[in-house]
Each structure stands twice: as structure tokens, then as C-alpha cells.
C-alpha positions in Angstrom: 16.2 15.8 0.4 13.6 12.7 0.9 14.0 11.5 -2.7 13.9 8.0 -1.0 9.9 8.6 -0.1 8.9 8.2 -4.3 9.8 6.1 -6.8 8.6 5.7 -9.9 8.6 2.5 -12.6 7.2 4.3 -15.7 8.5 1.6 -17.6 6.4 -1.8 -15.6 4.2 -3.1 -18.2 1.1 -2.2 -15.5 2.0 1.4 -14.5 0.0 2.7 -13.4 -2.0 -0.6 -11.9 -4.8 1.3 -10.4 -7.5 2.6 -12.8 -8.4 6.6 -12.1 -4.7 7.0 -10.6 -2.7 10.2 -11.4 0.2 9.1 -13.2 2.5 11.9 -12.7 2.0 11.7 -9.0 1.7 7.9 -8.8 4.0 6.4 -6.2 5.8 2.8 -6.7 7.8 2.7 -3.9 5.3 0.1 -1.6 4.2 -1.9 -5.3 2.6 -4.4 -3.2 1.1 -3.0 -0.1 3.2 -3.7 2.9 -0.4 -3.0 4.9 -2.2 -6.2 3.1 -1.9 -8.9 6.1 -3.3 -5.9 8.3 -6.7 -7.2 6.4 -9.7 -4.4 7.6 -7.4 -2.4 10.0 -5.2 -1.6 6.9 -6.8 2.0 6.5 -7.0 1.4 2.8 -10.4 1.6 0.3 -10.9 -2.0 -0.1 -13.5 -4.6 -0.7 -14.1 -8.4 0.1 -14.8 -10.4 -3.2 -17.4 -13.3 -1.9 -14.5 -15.4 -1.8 -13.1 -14.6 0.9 -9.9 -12.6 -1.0 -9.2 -8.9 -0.3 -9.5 -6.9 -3.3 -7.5 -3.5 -2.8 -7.9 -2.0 -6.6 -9.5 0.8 -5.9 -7.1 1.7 -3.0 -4.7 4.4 -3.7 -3.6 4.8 -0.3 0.1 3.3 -0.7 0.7 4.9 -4.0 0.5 8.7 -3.0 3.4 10.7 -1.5 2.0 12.0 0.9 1.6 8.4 2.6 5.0 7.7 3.2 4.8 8.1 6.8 1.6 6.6 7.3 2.6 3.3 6.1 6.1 3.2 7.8 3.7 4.2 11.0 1.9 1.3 10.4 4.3 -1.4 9.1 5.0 -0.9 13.2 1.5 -2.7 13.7 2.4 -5.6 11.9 5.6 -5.5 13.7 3.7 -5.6 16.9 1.4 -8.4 16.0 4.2 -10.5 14.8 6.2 -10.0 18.4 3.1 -10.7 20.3 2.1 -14.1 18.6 5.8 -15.5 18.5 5.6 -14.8 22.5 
């Protein structure tokens, strides 16, 4: 069992908070993407606003199950950067 992978808040008052997402399949587990401070090497569909801000609503990638391991794979990245600059 891997019932830990998915999770679902049917009841959050934005579920599901991507337009054109699946609701059946739609994954709330990583709600806010752990991948975010990763900026362009996230892997994600996202965009730059002229301001500067990193608009990820047309990303899906952290709300499907089959993604679970991606992100885990890299949340090591982060990891990595994180031990190198407090070196």
C-alpha cells in the first residue's frame, strides 16, 4: 500500500486550484510546491509575470500521482543547494 503518495482535500474552498485539472485524479499532498525556490530548474510548466514573480498556475506537475517520486527526487536538489551555501 502507498496510500501515503495521494491525498486529497475535496473539501478546501479552492480544490481543485488549477484551472483544466482532473479532479478525480488531482493530488493535494505537495499543496504548495516543495520545487518553487528551485525557480527554472523546477521541471514544472511555468511562466515569469514582468514582475519578476513565478507564476506556476498552469503547472500540474506536483498535483499528479504519478509525480510522487519525482518531487521527493528533487526536494534532494534543494537539499544539496542548501548544504553547499551553508559551507
Amino acid at each position: 500500500m502507498e496510500n501515503y503518495k495521494f491525498y486529497q482535500n475535496k473539501a478546501c474552498e479552492y480544490f481543485p486550484c488549477h484551472k483544466n485539472a482532473d479532479p478525480e485524479s488531482f493530488n493535494c499532498l505537495f499543496c504548495y510546491c516543495p520545487l518553487y525556490a528551485l525557480g527554472a530548474q523546477c521541471g514544472g510548466n511555468f511562466k515569469y509575470l514582468e514582475n519578476g514573480i513565478k507564476d506556476c498556475s498552469d503547472c500540474l506537475r506536483p498535483h499528479r500521482a504519478d509525480c510522487y517520486e519525482h518531487i521527493c527526487k528533487d526536494v534532494q536538489k534543494i537539499t544539496e543547494l542548501v548544504r553547499k551555501k551553508d559551507l
